[in-house]
C-alpha positions in Angstrom: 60.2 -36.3 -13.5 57.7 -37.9 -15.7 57.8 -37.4 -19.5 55.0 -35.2 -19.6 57.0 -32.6 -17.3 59.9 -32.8 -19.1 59.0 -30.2 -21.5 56.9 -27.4 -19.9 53.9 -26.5 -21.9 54.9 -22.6 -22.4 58.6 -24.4 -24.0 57.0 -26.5 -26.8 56.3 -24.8 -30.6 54.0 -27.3 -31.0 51.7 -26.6 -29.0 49.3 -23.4 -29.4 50.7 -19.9 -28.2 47.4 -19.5 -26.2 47.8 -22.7 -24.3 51.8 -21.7 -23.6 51.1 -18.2 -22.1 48.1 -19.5 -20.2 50.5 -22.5 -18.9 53.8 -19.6 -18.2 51.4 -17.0 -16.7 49.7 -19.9 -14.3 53.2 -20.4 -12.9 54.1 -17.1 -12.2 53.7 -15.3 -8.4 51.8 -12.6 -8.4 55.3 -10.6 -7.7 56.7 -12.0 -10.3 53.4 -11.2 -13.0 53.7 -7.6 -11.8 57.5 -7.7 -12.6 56.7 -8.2 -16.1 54.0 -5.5 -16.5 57.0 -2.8 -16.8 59.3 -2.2 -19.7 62.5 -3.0 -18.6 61.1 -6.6 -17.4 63.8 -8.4 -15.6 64.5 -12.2 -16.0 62.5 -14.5 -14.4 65.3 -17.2 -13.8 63.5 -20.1 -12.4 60.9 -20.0 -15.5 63.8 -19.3 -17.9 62.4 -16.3 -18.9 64.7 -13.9 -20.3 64.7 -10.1 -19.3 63.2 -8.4 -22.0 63.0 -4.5 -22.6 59.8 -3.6 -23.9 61.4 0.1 -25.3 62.4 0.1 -28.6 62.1 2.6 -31.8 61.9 2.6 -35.5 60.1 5.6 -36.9 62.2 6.1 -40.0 65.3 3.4 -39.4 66.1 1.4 -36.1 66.7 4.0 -33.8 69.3 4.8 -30.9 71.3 1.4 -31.1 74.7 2.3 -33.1 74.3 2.1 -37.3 71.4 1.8 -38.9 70.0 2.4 -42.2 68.7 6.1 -41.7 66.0 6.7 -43.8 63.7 10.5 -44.5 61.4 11.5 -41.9 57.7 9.9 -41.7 56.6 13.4 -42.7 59.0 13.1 -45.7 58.0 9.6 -46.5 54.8 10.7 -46.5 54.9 13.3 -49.0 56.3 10.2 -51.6 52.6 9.0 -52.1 53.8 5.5 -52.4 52.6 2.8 -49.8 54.3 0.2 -52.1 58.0 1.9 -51.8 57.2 2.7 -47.9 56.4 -1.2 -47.6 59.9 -1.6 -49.1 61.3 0.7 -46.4 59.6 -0.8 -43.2 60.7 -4.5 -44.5 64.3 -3.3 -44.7 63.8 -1.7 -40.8 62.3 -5.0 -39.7 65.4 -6.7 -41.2 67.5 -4.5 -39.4 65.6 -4.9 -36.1 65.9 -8.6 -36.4 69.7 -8.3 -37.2 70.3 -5.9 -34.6 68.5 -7.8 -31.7 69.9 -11.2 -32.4 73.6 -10.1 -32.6 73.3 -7.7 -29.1 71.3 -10.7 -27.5 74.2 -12.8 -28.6 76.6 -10.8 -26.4 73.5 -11.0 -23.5 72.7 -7.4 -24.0 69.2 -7.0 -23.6 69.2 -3.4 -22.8 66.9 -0.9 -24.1 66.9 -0.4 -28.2 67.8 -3.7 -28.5 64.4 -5.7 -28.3 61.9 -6.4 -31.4 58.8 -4.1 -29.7 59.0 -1.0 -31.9 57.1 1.9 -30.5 56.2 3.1 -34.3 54.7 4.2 -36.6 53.2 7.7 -35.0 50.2 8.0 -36.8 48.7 10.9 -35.0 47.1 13.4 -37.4 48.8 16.4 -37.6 46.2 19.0 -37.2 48.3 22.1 -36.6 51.7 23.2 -37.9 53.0 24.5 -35.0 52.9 20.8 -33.4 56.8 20.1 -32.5 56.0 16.0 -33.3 54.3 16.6 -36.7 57.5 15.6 -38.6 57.3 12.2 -36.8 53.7 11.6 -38.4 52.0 11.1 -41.6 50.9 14.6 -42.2 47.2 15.9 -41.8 45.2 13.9 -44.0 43.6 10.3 -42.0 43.3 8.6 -45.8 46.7 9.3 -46.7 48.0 8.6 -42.8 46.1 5.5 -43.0 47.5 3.9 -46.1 51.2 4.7 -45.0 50.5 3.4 -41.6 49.0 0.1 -42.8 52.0 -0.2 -45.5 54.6 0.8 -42.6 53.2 -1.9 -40.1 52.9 -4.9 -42.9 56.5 -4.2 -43.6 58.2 -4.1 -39.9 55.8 -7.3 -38.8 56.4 -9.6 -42.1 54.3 -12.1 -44.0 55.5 -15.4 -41.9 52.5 -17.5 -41.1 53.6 -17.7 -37.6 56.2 -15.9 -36.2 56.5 -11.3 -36.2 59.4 -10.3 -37.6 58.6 -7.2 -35.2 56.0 -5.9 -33.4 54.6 -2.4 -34.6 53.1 -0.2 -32.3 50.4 2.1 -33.3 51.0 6.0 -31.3 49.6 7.6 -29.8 46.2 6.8 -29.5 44.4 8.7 -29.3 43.6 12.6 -30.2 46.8 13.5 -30.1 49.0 16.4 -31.3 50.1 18.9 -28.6 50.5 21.2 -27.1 53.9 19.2 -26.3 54.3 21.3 -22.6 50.6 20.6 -21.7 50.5 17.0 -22.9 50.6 15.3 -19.3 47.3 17.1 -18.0 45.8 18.6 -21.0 41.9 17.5 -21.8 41.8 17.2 -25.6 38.0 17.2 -26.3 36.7 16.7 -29.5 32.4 16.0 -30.8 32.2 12.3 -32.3 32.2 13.7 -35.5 35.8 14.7 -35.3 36.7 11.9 -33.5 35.6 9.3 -36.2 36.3 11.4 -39.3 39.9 12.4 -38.2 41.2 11.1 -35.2 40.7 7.6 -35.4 40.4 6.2 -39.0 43.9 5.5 -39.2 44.2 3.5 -35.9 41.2 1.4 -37.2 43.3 0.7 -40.5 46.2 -0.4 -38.7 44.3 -2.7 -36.3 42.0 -4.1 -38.5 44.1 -4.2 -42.2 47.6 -4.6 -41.0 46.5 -6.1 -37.5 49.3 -4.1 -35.9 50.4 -5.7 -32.5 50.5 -2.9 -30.2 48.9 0.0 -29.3 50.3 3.2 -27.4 48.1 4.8 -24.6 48.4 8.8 -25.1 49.3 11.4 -22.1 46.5 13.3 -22.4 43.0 13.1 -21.6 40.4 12.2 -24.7 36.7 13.6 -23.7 37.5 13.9 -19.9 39.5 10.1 -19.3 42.8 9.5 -19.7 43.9 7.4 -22.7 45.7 5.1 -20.8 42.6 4.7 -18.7 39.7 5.2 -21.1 36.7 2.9 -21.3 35.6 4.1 -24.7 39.4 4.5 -26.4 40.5 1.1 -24.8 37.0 -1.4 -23.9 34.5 0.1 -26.2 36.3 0.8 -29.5 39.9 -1.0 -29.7 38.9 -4.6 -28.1 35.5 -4.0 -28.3 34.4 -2.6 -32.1 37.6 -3.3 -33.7 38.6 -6.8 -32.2 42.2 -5.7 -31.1 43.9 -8.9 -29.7 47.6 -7.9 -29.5 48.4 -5.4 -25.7 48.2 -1.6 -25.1 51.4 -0.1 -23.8 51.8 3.0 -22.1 53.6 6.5 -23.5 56.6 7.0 -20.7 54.9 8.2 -17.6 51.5 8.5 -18.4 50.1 6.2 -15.8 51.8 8.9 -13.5 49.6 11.3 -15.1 46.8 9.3 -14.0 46.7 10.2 -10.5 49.6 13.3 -10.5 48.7 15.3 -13.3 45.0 14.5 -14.7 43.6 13.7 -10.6 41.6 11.6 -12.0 42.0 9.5 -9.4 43.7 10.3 -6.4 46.7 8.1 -5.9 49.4 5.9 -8.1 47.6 2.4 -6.4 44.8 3.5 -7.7 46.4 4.4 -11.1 47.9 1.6 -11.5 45.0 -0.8 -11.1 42.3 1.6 -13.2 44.8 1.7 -15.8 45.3 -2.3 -16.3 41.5 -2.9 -15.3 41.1 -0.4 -18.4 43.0 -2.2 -20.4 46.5 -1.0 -20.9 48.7 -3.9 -20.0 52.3 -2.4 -20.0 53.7 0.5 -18.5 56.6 2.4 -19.7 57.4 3.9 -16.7 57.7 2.8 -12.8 53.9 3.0 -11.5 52.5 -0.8 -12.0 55.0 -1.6 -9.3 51.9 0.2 -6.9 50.0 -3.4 -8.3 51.3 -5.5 -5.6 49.9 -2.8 -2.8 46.4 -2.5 -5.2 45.8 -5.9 -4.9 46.5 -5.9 -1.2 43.9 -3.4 -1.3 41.2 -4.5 -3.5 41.6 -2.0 -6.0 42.7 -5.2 -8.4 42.7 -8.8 -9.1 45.3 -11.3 -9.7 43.1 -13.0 -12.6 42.7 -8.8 -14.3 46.4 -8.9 -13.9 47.0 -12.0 -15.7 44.8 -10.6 -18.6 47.6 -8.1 -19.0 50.5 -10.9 -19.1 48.2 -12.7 -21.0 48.6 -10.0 -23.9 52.5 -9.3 -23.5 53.8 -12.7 -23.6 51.7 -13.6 -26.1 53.4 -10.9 -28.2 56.6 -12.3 -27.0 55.4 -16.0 -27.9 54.6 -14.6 -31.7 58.3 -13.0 -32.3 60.0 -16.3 -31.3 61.7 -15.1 -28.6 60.9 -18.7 -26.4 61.5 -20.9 -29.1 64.6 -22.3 -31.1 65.8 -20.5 -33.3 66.3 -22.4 -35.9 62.0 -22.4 -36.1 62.1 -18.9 -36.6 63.2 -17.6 -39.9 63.7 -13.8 -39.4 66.6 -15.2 -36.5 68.6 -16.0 -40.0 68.6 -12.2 -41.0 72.8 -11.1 -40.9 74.3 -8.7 -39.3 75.4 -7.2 -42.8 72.1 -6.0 -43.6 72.8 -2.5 -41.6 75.2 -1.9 -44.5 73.9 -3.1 -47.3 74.3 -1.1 -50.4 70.0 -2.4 -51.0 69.7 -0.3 -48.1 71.1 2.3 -48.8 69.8 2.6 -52.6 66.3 1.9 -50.5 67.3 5.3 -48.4 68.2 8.0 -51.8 65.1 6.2 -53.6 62.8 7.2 -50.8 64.1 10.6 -50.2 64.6 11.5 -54.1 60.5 10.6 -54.1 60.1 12.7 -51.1 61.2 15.6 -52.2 58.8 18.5 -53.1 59.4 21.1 -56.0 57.1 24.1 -54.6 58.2 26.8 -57.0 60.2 26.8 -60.3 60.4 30.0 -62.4 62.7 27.9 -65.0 65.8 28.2 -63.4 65.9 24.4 -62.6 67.2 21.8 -63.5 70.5 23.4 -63.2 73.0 21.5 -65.6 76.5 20.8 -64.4 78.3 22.7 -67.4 82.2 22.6 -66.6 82.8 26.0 -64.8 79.4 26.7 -63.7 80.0 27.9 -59.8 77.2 27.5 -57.2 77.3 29.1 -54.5 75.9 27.3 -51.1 74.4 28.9 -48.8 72.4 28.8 -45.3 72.6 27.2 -41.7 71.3 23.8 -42.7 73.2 22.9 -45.7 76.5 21.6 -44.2 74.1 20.3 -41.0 73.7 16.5 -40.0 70.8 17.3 -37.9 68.2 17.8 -40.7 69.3 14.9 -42.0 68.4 12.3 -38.9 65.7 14.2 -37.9 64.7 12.8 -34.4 64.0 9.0 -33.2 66.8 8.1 -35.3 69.8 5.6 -35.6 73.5 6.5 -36.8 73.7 6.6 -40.2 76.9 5.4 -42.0 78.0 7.6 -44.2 75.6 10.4 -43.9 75.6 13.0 -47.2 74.5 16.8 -46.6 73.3 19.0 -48.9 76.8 20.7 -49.0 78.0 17.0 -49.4 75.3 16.0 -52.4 76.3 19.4 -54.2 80.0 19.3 -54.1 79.5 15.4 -55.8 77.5 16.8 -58.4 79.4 19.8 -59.9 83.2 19.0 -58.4 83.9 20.4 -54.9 86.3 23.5 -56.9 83.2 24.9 -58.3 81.5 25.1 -55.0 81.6 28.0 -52.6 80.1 27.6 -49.0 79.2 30.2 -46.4 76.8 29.3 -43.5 75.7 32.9 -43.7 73.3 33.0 -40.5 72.2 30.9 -37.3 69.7 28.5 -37.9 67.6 30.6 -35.3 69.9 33.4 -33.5 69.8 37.3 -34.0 73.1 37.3 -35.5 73.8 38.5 -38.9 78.0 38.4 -38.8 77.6 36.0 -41.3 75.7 38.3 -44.2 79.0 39.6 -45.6 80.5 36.3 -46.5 77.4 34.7 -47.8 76.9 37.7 -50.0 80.5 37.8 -51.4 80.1 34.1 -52.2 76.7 34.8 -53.9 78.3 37.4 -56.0 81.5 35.6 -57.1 78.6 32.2 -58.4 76.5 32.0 -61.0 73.1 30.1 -59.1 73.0 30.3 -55.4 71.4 27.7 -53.1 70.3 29.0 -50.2 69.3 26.3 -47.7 67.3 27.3 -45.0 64.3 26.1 -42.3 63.9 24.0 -39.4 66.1 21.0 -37.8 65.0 18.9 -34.9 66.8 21.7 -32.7 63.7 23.9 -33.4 60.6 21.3 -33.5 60.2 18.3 -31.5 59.5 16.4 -28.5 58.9 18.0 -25.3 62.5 17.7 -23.1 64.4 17.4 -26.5 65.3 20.7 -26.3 64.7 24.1 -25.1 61.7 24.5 -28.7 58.8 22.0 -29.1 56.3 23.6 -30.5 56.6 26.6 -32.6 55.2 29.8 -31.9 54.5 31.2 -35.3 55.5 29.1 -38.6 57.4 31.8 -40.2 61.7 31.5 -40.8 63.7 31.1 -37.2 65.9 34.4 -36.7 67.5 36.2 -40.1 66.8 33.4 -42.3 64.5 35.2 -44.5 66.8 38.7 -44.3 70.0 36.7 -45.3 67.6 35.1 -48.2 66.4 38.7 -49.8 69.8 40.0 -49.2 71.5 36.8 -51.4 68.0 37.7 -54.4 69.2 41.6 -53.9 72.4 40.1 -55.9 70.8 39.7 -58.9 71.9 36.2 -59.2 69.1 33.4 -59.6 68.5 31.6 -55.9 67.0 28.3 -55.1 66.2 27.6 -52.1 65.8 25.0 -50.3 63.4 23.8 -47.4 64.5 21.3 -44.5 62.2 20.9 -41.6 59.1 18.8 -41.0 55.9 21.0 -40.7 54.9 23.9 -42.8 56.9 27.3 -43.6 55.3 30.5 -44.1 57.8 31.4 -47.0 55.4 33.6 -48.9 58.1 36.4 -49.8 60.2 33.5 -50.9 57.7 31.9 -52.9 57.3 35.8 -54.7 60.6 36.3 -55.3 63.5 33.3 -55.4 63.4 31.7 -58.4 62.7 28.3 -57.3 61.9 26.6 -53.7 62.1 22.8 -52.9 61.4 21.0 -50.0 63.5 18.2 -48.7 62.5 17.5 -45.3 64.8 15.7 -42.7 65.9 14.2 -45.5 68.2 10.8 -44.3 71.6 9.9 -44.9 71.2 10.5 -48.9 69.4 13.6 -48.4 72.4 15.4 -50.2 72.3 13.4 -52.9 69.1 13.3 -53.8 68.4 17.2 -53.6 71.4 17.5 -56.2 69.7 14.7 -58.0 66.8 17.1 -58.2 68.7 19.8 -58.5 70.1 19.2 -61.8 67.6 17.2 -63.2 68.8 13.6 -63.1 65.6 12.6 -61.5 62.3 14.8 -62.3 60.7 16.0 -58.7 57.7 14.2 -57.5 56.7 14.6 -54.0 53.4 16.2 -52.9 52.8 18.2 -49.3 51.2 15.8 -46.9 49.9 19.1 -45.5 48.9 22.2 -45.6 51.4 25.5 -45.8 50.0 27.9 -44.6 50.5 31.5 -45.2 50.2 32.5 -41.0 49.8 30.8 -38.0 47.1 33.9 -37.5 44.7 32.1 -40.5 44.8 29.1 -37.8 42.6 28.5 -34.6 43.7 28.5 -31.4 46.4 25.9 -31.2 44.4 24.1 -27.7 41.3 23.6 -29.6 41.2 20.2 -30.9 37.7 21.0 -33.2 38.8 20.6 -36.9 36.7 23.4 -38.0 39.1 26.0 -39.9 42.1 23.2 -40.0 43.9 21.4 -42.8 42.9 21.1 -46.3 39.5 19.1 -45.5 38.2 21.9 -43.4 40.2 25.4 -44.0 38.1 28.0 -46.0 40.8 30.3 -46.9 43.7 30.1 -49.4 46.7 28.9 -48.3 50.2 29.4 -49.3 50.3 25.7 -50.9 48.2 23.0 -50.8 47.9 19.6 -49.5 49.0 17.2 -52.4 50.4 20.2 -54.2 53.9 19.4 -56.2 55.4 20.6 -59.1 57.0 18.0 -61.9 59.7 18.9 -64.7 57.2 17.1 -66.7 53.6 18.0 -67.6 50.6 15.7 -67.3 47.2 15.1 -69.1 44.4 13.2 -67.7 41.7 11.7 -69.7 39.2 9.3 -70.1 37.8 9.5 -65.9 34.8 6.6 -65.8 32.5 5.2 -63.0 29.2 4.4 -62.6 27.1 7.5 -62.4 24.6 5.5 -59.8 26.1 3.9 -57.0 24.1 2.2 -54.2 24.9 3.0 -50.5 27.4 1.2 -49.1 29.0 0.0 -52.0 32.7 0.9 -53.4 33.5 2.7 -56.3 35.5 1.7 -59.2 36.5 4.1 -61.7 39.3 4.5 -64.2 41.3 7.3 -65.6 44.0 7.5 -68.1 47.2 9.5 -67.2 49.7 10.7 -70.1 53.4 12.2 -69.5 52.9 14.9 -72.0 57.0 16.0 -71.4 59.8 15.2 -72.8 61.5 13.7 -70.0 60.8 10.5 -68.0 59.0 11.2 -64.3 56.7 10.2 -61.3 53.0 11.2 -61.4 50.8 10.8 -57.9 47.5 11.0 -59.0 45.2 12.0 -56.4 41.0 11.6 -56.2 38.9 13.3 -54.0 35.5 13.1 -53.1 33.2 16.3 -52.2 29.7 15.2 -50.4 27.7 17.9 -52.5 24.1 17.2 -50.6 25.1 16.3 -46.8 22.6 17.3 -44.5 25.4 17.3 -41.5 29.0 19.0 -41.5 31.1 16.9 -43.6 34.9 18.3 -45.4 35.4 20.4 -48.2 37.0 16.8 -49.9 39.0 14.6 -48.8 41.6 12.6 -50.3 39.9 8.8 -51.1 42.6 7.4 -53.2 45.7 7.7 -54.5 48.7 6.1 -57.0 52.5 6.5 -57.8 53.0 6.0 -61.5 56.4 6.1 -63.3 55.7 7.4 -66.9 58.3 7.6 -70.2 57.6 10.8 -71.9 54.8 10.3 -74.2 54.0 7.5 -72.3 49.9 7.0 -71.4 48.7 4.5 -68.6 45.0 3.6 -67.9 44.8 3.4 -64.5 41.9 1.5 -62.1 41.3 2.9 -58.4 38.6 2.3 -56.0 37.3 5.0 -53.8 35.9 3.3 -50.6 31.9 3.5 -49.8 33.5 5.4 -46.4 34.2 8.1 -48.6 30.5 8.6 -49.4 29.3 8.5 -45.7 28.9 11.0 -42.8 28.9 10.7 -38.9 25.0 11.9 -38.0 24.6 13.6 -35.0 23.7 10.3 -33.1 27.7 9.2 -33.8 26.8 6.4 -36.5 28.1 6.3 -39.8 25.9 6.2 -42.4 25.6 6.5 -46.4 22.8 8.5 -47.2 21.3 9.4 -50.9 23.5 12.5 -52.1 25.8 13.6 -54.6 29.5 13.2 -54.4 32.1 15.1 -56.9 34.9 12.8 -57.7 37.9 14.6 -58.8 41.1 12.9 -60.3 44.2 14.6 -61.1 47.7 15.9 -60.1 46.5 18.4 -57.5 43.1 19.3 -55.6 40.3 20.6 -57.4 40.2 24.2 -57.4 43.8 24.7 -56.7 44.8 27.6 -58.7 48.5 28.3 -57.3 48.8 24.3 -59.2 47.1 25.5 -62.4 49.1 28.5 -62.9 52.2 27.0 -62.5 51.6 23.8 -65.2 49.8 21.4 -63.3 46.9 20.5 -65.5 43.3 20.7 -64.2 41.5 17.3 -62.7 39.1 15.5 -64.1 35.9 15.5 -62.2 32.5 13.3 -62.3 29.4 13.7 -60.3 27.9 9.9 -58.7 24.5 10.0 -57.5 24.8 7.5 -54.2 21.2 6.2 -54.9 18.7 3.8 -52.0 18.3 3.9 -48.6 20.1 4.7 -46.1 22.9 2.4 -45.0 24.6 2.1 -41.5 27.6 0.8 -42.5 31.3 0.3 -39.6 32.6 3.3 -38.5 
């Protein structure tokens, strides 16, 4: 063997990851390429390629692989407002990941969950509330989706120069967001305008900001093709207008659906090839095995093949996994990160910013006085399943709401009662609950959803919900426990929107904690008594019937979310009440901008309380003078700011010239002369619920977008 061969090409850091894979792939057999074009891709011994399982999670921790750091649900994290402390979050996962993967690989356990390919974040806009997945996403809004997204990604992948700490997979793209049952043949058809204002801005953030390295194919059809065979999802826009480099994998099945379900073409051969020819290079599932009989029959080529391999172990190349390890720092990570105490802090800081205050008539912060008795109440306060939510790892030492109280005002001035089922007809628990109520002085009644009642289709018997009102005799236990005379909080888990307009009339306060993570307890009795001052803000809309809403099949955003619903909902999207009160002053900008440019504008912010909290100041930008249907506003920027009381900050945000475009009816985006409203404040413009209860009125300007009309990326 001469020197040259000692070292194969694909073996040797040195040398450029494109000429490796192109030197590996070249040495493959066709069966052998199709092998690796499956999740669960087995070794290739005589190459000394590992097996490697493509299949691994991390939505809101590392998921389904023993102990992890369990963090709030990405609806929850969402409703912080804070990229910065979500980049925090995703680094910690990433470090977790690495740990994780290295020590199983160690033991030659290469099993599913245990590879660095995480099939997150879902960035899926979440259009309607009776969507099961919702809680997995961002919320509603593409701005705020896309900022989250793009923070998320940065922090799983890492900052080295030349090895991913992870791979982040963008899901699931694209137009996506039930109905779960119909999801493997439904047609999800949206006009361009819809498509490019909602549906796909934040997939164009993540792949061209973050340059996320994956991409998850959809079930359902987009327009009439199937997402994991759609020219103009897969060729024209992700490879061809956004430049995607890194590979498309498939959701579990769906090339299955290809053929089977969507008949768009009539057999799995023939699914398989369309759907690599397409462009989706890995399949989560069993169908690319069809290859080997596709290229027998012409439907395929071994060189369109090798473009897919070409993609995956070029991922593989960028996370280190065929190179020593002593080149890659992220193999260095230990094992002891899963229970680091940083974590964990990481976890309570998240969900204490996550939390929303939707209602407080005074009777919060409850103080701790010695003898004070609460009395606890509903099916989700002692429950560990609203505090994982779904996609989830183990979390070590997991605190409930129960938990978080008994900590906070000593476990012998407590008194528990479940009172009802979470969902069931069954009311043998009223009694109890009601003799506890009487014998407290505060009750907290906790009540909603848990993963049991929203979620992924084959989860459970619910998926989607059928009305967004409380399950069973939630809301009867919760005017019984008021009937008492004794002041009720209550609060919220779940991870959509809750129809609780009689609570929001009559308890005397309502928070919302989400699926909160293992120190969701403590952070709701942080709230609760006042040691940290509430500060999240709905990522969506509440609300008050699923009758105000269209049709849950039609994917048209007319009528849906706060860009586009013309009614008055129950709360508001970025609507969150403080312990504090805040002023805003000062708002500046150009009042002429030219098209196509950004816009810079300051705004002072003041913490007018007497106590120290978290402000998310919100801008939004109304198109006053569109000559084609464009939102009511939309949410253009945003910023988390701590503040001491008394304590004024001048602030400096830019608004994005996006913000002042439209889609014309040709499909193009363009900035046009007009006038666009800029709003800046703790709430939207024009939200009264916000103004009556304290939140002080926004700011507003008026920009004239001046010159002539730009075309500018969509």
């Amino acid at each position: 063997m001469s020197a040259a061969d000692a070292t194969p090409v694909y073996l040797d850091p040195d040398k450029p990851i494109k000429e490796r894979v192109d030197d590996l792939v070249g040495r493959m057999t066709l069966a052998e390429k199709i092998s690796q074009t499956v999740n669960d891709a087995p070794a290739i011994e005589r190459l000394g390629v590992p097996a490697y399982n493509w299949w691994n999670e991390a939505l809101h921790g590392v998921a389904r692989a023993g102990v992890a750091t369990v963090f709030p649900q990405a609806i929850g994290m969402a409703a912080s407002f804070d990229a910065a402390l979500m980049l925090k979050v995703a680094t910690a996962i990433g470090d977790e990941g690495r740990a994780k993967h290295h020590a199983y690989a160690a033991h030659g356990d290469r099993a599913i969950y245990k590879g660095l390919t995480f099939w997150s974040p879902n960035i899926n806009i979440f259009r309607d509330p009776r969507w099961g997945r919702g809680h997995e996403t961002y919320g509603e809004c593409p701005y705020l989706t896309g900022r989250m997204g793009v923070a998320f990604v940065r922090g799983l992948q890492g900052d080295d120069e030349t090895y991913l700490k992870s791979a982040a997979c963008a899901k699931h793209y694209a137009v996506h967001s039930g109905p779960e049952k119909a999801r493997h043949s439904f047609d999800a058809t949206c006009d361009e305008r819809d498509l490019w204002e909602t549906y796909l801005p934040a997939f164009k953030a993540l792949v061209k900001e973050a340059n996320v390295e994956a991409v998850m194919g959809a079930y359902n059809r987009t327009n009439g093709e199937p997402c994991c065979a759609s020219k103009v999802l897969l060729q024209d826009i992700l490879r061809g207008e956004w430049g995607f480099a890194g590979h498309v994998v498939s959701d579990c099945g769906a090339i299955k659906d290809i053929s089977e379900n969507h008949h768009f073409v009539k057999t799995l051969d023939e699914g398989a090839a369309v759907a690599v020819k397409t462009g989706c290079d890995l399949n989560c599932g069993g169908t690319y095995p069809k290859l080997q009989a596709a290229v027998a029959a012409g439907l395929i080529t071994e060189a369109e093949i090798d473009v897919a391999l070409t993609h995956l172990f070029t991922t593989r190349m960028k996370l280190g996994l065929f190179d020593p390890p002593e080149r890659v720092a992220y193999t260095k990570i230990p094992i002891s990160s899963l229970r680091s105490d940083e974590h964990r802090a990481l976890a309570l800081e998240m969900e204490r910013a996550s939390i929303v205050m939707l209602k407080n008539d005074g009777a919060l912060p409850l103080e701790p006085k010695p003898g004070t008795v609460v009395a606890v109440v509903g099916p989700t306060a002692d429950d560990r399943d609203v505090i994982v939510g779904n996609y989830n790892g183990t979390p070590y030492r997991p605190v409930t709401i129960l938990d978080g109280i008994c900590e906070a005002f000593g476990e012998k001035n407590v008194l528990y009662a479940r009172g009802c089922h979470l969902w069931r007809e069954n009311r043998a628990g009223f009694t109890e609950a009601l003799i506890r109520a009487e014998a407290a002085d505060v009750v907290v009644a906790c009540m909603g959803l848990s993963p049991v009642l929203e979620g992924e289709e084959g989860e459970h018997g619910e998926d989607d919900r059928s009305h967004i009102d409380l399950p069973g005799v939630q809301e009867e236990l919760l005017q019984k426990l008021v009937a008492t005379g004794k002041p009720v909080v209550l609060v919220l888990t779940g991870g959509s929107a809750l129809a609780v307009n009689w609570a929001d009339e009559n308890v005397s306060a309502v928070l919302d904690a989400w699926y909160g993570g293992e120190a969701m307890g403590t952070a709701v009795a942080d709230i609760l008594t006042g040691k940290v001052s509430p500060s999240g803000r709905l990522p969506l809309t509440f609300y008050k019937s699923a009758d105000d809403l269209p049709p849950f099949t039609e994917y048209a955003m007319a009528n849906r979310t706060y860009r586009y619903f013309g009614g008055e909902p129950l709360y508001r999207f970025g609507y969150g009440l403080s312990y504090s009160k805040f002023e805003y002053a000062d708002l500046a900008c150009a009042s002429d901008l030219a098209a196509g440019k950004d816009l810079d504008l300051t705004v002072s912010v003041t913490n007018a309380g007497d106590r120290e909290a978290h402000e998310v100041v919100q801008v939004y930008a109304s198109n006053l003078d569109a000559k084609v249907p464009v939102p009511l506003r939309q949410l253009v920027a945003f910023e988390r700011v701590g503040l001491a009381a008394g304590e004024k900050k001048a602030l400096s945000l830019t608004v994005p010239a996006c913000a002042m475009s439209v889609i014309d009816d040709d499909g193009k985006r363009r900035v046009h002369p007009t006038r666009v409203s800029i709003a800046v404040g703790g709430c939207q413009p024009g939200d009264a619920k916000a103004l009556a209860r304290g939140v002080a009125e926004p700011v507003s300007i008026e920009v004239a977008v001046t010159g002539g009309v730009v075309e500018i990326e969509r």
